[in-house]
mmCIF file as gemmi writes it, N, C-alpha and C atoms, coordinates in Angstrom:
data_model
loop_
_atom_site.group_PDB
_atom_site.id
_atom_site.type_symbol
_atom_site.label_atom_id
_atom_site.label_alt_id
_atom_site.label_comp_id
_atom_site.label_asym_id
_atom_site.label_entity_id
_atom_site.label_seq_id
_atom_site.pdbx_PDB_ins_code
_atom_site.Cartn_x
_atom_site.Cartn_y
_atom_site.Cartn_z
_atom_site.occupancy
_atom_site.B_iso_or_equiv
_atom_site.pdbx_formal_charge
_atom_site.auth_seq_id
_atom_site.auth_asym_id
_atom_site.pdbx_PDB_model_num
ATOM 1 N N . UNK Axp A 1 ? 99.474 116.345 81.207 1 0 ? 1 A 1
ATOM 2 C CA . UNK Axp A 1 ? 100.158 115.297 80.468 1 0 ? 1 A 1
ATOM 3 C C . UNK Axp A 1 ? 99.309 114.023 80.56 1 0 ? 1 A 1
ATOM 4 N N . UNK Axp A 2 ? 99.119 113.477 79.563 1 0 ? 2 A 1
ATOM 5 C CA . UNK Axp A 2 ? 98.175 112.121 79.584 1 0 ? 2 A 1
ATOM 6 C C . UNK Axp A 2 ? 98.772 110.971 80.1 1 0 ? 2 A 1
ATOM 7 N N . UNK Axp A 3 ? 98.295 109.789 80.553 1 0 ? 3 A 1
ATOM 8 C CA . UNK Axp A 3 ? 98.867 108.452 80.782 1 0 ? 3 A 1
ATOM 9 C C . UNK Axp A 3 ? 100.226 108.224 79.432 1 0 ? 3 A 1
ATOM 10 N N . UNK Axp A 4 ? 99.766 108.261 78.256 1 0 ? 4 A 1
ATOM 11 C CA . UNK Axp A 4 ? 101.283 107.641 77.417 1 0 ? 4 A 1
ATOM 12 C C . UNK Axp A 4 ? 102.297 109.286 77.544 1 0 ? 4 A 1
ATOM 13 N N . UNK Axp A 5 ? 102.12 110.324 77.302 1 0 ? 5 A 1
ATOM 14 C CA . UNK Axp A 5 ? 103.273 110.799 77.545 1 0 ? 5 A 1
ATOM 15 C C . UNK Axp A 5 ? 103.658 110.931 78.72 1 0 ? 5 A 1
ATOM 16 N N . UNK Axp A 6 ? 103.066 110.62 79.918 1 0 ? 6 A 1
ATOM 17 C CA . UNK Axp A 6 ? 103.555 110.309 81.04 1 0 ? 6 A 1
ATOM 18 C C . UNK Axp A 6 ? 104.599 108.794 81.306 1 0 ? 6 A 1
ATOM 19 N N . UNK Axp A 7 ? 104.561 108.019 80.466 1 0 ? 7 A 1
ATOM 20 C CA . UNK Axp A 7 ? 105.058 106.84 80.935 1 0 ? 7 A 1
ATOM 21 C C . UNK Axp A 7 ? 106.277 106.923 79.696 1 0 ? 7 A 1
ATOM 22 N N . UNK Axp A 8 ? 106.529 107.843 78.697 1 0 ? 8 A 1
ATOM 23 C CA . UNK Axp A 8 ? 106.824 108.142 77.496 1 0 ? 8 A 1
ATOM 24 C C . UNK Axp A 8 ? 108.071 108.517 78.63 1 0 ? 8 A 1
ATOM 25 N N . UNK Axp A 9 ? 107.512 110.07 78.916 1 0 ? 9 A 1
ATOM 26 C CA . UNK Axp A 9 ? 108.249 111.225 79.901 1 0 ? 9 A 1
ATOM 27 C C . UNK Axp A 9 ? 109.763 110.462 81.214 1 0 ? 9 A 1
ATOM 28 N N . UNK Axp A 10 ? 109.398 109.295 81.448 1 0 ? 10 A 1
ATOM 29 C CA . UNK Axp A 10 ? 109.688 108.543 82.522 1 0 ? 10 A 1
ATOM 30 C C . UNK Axp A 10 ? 111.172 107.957 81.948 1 0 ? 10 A 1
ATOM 31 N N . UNK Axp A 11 ? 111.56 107.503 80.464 1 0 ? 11 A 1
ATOM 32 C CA . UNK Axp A 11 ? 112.494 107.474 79.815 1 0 ? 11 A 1
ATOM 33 C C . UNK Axp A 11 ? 113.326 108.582 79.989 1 0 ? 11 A 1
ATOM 34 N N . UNK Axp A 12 ? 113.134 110.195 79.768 1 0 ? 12 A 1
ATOM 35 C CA . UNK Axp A 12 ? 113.808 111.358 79.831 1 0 ? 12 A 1
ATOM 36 C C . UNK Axp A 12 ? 113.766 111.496 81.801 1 0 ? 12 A 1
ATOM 37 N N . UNK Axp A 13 ? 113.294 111.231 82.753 1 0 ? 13 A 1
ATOM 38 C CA . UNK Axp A 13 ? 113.602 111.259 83.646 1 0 ? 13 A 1
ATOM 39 C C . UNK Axp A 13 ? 114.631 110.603 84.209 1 0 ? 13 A 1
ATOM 40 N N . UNK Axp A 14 ? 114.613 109.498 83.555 1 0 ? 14 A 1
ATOM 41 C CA . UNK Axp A 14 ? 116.211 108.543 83.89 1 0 ? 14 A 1
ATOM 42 C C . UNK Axp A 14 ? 117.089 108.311 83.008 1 0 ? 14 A 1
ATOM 43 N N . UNK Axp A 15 ? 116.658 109.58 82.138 1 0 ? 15 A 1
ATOM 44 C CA . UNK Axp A 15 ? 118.01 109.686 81.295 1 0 ? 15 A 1
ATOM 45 C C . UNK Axp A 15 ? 118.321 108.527 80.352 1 0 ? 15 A 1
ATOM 46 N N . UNK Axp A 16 ? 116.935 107.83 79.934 1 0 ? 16 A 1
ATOM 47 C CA . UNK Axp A 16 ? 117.007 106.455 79.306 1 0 ? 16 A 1
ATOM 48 C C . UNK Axp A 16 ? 117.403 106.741 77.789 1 0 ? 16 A 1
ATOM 49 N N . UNK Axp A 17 ? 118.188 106.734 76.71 1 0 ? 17 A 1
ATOM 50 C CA . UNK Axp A 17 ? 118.048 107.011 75.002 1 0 ? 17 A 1
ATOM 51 C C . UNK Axp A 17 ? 117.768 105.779 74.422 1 0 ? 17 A 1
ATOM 52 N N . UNK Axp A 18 ? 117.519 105.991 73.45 1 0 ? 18 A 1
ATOM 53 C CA . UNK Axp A 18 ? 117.631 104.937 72.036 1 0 ? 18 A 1
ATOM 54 C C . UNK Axp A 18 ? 118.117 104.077 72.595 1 0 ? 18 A 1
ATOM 55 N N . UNK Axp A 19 ? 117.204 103.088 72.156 1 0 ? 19 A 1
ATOM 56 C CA . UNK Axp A 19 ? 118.016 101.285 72.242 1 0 ? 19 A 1
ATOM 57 C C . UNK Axp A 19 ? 118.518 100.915 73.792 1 0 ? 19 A 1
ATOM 58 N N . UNK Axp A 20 ? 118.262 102.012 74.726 1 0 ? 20 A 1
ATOM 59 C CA . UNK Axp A 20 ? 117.997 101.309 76.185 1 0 ? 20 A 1
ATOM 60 C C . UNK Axp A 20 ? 117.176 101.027 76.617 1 0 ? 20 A 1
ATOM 61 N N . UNK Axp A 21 ? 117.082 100.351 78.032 1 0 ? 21 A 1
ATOM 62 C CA . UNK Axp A 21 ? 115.849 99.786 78.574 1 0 ? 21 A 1
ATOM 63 C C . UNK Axp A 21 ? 115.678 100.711 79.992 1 0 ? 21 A 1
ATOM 64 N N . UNK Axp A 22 ? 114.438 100.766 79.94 1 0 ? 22 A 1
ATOM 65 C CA . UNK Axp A 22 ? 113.914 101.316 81.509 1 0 ? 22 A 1
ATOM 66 C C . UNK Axp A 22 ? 113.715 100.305 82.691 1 0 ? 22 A 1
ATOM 67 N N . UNK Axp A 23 ? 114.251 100.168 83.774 1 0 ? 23 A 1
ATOM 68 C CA . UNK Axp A 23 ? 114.008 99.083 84.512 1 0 ? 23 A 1
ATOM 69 C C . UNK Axp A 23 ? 112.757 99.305 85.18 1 0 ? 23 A 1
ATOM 70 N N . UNK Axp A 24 ? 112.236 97.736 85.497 1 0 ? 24 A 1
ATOM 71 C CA . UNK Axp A 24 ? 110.799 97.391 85.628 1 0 ? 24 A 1
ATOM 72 C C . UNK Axp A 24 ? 110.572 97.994 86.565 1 0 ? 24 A 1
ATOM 73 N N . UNK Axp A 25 ? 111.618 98.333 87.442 1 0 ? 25 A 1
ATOM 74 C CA . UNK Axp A 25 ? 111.513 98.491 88.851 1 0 ? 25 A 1
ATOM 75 C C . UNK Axp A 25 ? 111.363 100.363 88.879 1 0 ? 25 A 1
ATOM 76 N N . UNK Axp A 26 ? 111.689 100.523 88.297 1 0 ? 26 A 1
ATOM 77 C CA . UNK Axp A 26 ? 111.359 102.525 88.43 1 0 ? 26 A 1
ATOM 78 C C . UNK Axp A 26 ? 110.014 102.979 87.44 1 0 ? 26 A 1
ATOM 79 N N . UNK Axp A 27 ? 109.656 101.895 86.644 1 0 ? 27 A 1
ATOM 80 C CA . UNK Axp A 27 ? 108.406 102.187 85.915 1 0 ? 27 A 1
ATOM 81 C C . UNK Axp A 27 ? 107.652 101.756 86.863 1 0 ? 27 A 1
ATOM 82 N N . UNK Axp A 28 ? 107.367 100.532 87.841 1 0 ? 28 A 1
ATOM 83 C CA . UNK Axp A 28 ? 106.521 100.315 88.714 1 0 ? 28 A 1
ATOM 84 C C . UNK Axp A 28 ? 106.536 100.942 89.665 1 0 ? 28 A 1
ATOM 85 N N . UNK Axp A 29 ? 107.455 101.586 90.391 1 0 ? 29 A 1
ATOM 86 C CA . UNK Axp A 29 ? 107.46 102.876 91.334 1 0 ? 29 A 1
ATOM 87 C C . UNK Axp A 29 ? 106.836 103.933 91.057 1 0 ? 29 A 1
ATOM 88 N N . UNK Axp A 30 ? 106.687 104.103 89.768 1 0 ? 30 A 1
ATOM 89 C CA . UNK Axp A 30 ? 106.029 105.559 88.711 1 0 ? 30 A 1
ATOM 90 C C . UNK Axp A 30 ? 104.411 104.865 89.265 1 0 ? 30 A 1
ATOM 91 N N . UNK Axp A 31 ? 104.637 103.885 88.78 1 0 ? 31 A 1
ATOM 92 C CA . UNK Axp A 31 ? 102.896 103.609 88.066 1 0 ? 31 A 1
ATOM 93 C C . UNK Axp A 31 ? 102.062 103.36 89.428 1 0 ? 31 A 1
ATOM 94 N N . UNK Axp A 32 ? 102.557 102.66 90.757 1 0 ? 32 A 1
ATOM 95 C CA . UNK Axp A 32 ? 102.19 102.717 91.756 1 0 ? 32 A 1
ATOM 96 C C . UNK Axp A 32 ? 101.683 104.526 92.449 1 0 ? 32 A 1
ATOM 97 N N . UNK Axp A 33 ? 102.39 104.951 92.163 1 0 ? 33 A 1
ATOM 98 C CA . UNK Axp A 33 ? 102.206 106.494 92.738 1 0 ? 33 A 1
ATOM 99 C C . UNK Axp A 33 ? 100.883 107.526 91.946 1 0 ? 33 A 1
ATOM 100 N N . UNK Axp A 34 ? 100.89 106.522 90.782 1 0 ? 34 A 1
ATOM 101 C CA . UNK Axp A 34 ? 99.744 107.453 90.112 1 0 ? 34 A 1
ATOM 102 C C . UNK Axp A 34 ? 98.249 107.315 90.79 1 0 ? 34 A 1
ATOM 103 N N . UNK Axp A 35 ? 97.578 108.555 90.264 1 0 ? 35 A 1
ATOM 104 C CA . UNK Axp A 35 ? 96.305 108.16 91.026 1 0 ? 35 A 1
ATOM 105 C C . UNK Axp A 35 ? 95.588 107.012 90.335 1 0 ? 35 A 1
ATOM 106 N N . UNK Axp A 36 ? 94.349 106.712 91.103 1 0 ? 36 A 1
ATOM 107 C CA . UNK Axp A 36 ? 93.315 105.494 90.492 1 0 ? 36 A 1
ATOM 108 C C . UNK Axp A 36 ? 93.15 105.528 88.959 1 0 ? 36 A 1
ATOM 109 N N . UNK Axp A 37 ? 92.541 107.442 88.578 1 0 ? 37 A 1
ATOM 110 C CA . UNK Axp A 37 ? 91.825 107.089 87.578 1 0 ? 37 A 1
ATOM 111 C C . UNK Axp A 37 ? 92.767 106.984 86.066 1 0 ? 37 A 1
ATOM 112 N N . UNK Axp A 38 ? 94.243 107.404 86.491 1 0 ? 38 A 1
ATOM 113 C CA . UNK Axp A 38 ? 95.437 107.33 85.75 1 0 ? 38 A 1
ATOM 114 C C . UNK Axp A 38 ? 95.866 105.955 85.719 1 0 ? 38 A 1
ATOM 115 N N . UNK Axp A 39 ? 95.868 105.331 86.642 1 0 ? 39 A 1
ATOM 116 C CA . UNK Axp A 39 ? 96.148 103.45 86.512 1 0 ? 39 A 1
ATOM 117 C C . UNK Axp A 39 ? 95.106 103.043 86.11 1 0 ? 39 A 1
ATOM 118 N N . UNK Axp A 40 ? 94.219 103.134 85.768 1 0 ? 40 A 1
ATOM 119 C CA . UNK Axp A 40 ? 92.905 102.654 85.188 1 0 ? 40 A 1
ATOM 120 C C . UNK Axp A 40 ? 93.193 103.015 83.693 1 0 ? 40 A 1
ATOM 121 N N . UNK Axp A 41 ? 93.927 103.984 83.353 1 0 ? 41 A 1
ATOM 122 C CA . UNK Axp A 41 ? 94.205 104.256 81.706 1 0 ? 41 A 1
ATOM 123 C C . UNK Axp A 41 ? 95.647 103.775 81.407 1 0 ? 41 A 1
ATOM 124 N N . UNK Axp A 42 ? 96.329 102.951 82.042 1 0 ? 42 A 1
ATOM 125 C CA . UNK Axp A 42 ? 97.587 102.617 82.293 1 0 ? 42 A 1
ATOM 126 C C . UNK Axp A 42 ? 97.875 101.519 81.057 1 0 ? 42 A 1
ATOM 127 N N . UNK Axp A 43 ? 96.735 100.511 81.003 1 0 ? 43 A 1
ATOM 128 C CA . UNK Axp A 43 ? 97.047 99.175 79.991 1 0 ? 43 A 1
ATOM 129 C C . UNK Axp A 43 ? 96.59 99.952 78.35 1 0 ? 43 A 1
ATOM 130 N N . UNK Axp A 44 ? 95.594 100.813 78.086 1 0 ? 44 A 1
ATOM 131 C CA . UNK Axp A 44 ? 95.637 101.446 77.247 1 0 ? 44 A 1
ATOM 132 C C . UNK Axp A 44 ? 96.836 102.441 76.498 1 0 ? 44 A 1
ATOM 133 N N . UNK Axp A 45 ? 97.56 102.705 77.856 1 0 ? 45 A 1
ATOM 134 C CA . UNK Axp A 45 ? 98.266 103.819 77.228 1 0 ? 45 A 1
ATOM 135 C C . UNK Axp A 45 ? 99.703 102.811 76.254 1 0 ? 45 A 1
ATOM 136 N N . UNK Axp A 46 ? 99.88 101.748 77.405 1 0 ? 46 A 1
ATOM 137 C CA . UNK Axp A 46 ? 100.871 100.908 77.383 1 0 ? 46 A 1
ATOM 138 C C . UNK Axp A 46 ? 100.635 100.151 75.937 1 0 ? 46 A 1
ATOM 139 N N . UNK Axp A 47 ? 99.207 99.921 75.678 1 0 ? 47 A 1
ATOM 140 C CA . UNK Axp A 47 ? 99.224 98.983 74.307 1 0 ? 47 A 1
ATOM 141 C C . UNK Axp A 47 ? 99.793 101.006 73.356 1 0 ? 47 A 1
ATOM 142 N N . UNK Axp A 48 ? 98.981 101.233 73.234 1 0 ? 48 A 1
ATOM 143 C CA . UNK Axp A 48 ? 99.485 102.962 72.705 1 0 ? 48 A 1
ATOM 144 C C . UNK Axp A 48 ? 100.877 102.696 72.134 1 0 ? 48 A 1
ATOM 145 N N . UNK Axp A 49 ? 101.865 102.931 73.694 1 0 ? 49 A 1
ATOM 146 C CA . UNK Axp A 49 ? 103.165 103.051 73.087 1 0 ? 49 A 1
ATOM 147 C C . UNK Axp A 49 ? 103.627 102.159 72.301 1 0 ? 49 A 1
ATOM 148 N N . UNK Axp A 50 ? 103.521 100.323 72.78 1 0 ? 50 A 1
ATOM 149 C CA . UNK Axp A 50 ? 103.873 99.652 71.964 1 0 ? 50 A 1
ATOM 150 C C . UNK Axp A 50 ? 103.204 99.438 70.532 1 0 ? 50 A 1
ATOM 151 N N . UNK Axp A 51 ? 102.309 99.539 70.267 1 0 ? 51 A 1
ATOM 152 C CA . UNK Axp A 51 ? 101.562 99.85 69.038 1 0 ? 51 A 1
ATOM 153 C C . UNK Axp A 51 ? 102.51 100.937 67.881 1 0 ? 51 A 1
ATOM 154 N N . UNK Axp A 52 ? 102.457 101.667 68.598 1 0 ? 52 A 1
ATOM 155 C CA . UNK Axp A 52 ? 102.705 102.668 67.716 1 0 ? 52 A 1
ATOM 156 C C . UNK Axp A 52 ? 104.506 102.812 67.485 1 0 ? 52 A 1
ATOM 157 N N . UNK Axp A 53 ? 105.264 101.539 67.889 1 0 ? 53 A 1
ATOM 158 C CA . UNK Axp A 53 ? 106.353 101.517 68.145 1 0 ? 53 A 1
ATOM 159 C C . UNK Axp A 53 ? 107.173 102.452 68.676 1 0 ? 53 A 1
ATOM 160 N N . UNK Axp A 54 ? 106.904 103.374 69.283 1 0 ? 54 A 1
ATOM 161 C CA . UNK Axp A 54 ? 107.369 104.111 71.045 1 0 ? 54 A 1
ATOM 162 C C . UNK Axp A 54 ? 108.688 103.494 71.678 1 0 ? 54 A 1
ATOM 163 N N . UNK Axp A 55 ? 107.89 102.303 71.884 1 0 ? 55 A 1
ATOM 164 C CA . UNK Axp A 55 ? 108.711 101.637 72.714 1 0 ? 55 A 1
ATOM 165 C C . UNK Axp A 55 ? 108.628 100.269 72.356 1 0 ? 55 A 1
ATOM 166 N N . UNK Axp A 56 ? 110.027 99.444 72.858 1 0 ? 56 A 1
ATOM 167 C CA . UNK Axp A 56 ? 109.964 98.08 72.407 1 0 ? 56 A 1
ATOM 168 C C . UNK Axp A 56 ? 109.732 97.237 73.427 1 0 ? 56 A 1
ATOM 169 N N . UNK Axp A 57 ? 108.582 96.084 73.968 1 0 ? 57 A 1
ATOM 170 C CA . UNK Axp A 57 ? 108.997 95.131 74.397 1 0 ? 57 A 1
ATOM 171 C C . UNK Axp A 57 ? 109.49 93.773 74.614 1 0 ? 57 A 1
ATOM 172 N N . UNK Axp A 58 ? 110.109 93.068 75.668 1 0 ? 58 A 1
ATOM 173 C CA . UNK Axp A 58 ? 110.884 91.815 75.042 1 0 ? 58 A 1
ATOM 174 C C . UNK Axp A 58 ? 111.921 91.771 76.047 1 0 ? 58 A 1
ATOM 175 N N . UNK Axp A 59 ? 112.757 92.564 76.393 1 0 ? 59 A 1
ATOM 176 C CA . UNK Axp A 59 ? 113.406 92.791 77.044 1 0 ? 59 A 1
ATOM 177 C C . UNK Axp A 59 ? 113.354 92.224 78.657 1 0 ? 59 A 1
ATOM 178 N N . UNK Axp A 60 ? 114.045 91.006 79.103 1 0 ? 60 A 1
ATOM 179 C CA . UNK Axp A 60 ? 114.002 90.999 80.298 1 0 ? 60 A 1
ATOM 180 C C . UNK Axp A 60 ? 114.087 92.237 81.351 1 0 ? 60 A 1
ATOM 181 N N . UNK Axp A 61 ? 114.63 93.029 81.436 1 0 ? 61 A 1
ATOM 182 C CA . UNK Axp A 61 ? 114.566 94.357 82.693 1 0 ? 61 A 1
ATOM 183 C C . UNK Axp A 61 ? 113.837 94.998 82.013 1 0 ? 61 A 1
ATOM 184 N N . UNK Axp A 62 ? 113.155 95.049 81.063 1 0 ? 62 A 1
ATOM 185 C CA . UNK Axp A 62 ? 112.138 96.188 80.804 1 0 ? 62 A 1
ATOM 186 C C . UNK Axp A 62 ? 111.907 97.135 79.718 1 0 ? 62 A 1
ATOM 187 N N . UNK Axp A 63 ? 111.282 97.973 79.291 1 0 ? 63 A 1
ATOM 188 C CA . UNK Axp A 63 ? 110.776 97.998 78.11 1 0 ? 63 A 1
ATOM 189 C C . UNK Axp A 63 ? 112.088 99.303 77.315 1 0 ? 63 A 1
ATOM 190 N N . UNK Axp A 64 ? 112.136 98.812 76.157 1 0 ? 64 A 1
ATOM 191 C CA . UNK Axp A 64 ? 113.217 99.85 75.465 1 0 ? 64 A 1
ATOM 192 C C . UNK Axp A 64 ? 112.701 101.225 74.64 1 0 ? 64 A 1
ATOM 193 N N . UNK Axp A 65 ? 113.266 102.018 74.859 1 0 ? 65 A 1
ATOM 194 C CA . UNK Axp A 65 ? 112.463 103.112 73.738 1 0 ? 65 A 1
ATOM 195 C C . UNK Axp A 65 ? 113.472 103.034 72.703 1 0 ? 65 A 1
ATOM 196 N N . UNK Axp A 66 ? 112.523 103.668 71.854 1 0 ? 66 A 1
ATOM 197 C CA . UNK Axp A 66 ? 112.659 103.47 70.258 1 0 ? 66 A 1
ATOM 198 C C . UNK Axp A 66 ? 113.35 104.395 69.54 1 0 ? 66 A 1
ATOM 199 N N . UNK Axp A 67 ? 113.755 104.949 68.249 1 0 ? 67 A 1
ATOM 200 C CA . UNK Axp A 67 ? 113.676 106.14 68.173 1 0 ? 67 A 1
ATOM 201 C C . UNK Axp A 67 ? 112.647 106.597 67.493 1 0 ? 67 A 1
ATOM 202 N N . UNK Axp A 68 ? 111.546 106.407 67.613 1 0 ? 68 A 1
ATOM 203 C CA . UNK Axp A 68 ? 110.35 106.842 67.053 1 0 ? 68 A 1
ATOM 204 C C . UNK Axp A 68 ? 109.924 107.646 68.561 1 0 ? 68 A 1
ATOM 205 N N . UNK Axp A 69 ? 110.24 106.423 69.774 1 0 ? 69 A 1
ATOM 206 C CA . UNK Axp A 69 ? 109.71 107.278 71.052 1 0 ? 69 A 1
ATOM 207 C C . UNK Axp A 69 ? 110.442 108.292 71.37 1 0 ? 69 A 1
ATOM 208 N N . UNK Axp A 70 ? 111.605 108.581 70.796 1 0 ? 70 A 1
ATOM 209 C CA . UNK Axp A 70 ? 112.488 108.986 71.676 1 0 ? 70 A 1
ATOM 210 C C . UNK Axp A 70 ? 112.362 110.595 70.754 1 0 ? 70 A 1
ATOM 211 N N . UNK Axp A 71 ? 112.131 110.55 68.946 1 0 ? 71 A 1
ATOM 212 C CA . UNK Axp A 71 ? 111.624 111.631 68.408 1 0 ? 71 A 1
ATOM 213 C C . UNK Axp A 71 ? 110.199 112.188 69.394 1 0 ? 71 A 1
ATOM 214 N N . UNK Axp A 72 ? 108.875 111.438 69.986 1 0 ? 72 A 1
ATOM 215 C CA . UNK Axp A 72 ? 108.18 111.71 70.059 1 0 ? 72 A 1
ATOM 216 C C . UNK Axp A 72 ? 108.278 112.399 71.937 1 0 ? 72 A 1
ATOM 217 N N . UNK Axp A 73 ? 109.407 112.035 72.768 1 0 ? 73 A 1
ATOM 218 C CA . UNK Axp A 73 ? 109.908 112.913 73.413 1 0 ? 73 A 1
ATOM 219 C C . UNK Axp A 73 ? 110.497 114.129 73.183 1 0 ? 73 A 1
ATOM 220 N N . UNK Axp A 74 ? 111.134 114.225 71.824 1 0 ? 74 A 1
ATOM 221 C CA . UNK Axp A 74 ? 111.606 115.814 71.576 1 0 ? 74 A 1
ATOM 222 C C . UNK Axp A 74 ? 110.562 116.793 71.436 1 0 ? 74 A 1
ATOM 223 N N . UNK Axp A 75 ? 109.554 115.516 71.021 1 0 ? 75 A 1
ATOM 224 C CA . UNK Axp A 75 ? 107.837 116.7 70.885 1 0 ? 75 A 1
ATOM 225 C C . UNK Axp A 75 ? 107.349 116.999 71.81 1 0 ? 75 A 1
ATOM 226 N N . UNK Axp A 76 ? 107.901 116.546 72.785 1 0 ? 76 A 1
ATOM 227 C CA . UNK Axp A 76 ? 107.13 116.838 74 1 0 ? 76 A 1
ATOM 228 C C . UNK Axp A 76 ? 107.695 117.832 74.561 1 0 ? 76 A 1
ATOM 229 N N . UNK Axp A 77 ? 109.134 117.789 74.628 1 0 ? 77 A 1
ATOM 230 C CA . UNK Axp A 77 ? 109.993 118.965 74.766 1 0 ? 77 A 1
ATOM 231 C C . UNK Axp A 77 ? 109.414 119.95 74.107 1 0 ? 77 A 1
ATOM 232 N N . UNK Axp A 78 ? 109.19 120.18 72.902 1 0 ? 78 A 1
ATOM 233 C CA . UNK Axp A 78 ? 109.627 121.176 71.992 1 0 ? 78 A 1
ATOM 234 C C . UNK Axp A 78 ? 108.184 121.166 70.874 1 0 ? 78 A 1
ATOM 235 N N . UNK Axp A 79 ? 107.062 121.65 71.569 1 0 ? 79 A 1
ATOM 236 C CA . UNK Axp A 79 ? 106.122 121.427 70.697 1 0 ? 79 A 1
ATOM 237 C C . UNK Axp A 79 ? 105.829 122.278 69.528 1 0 ? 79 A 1
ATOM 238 N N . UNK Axp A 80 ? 105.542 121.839 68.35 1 0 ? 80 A 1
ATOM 239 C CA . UNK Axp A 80 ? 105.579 122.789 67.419 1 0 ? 80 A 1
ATOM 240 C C . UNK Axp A 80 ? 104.726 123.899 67.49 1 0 ? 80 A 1
């Protein structure tokens, strides 16, 4: 799994949907635990999601998924 569907993936781990937010505090627990050369692709992946509207940020506690991200989690589930 790459850096963005890993940080993508992290929404379906806490059970995050549409139009909620992930708190800062369990994405930085994630991102701390990764290895070096995975936090080194971390600000890339992050412009990624928001780019590609994934995910929204703005949000004081933290970043919201979309339903563009939240289709692009069913792909991850369920690859064609």
């Amino acid at each position: 799994m790459n850096p963005v569907q890993k940080i993508l993936n992290l929404f379906r781990i806490h059970s995050i949907g549409v139009g909620q937010v992930l708190p800062k505090a369990h994405l930085t627990a994630e991102l701390q635990s990764w290895p070096p050369a995975e936090k080194a692709q971390m600000r890339n992946a992050w412009h990624t999601l928001v780019g590609e509207g994934l995910i929204a940020e703005g949000h004081p506690e933290g970043p919201t998924l979309t339903p563009k991200g939240a289709a692009a989690l069913d792909s991850l589930s369920n690859p064609a």
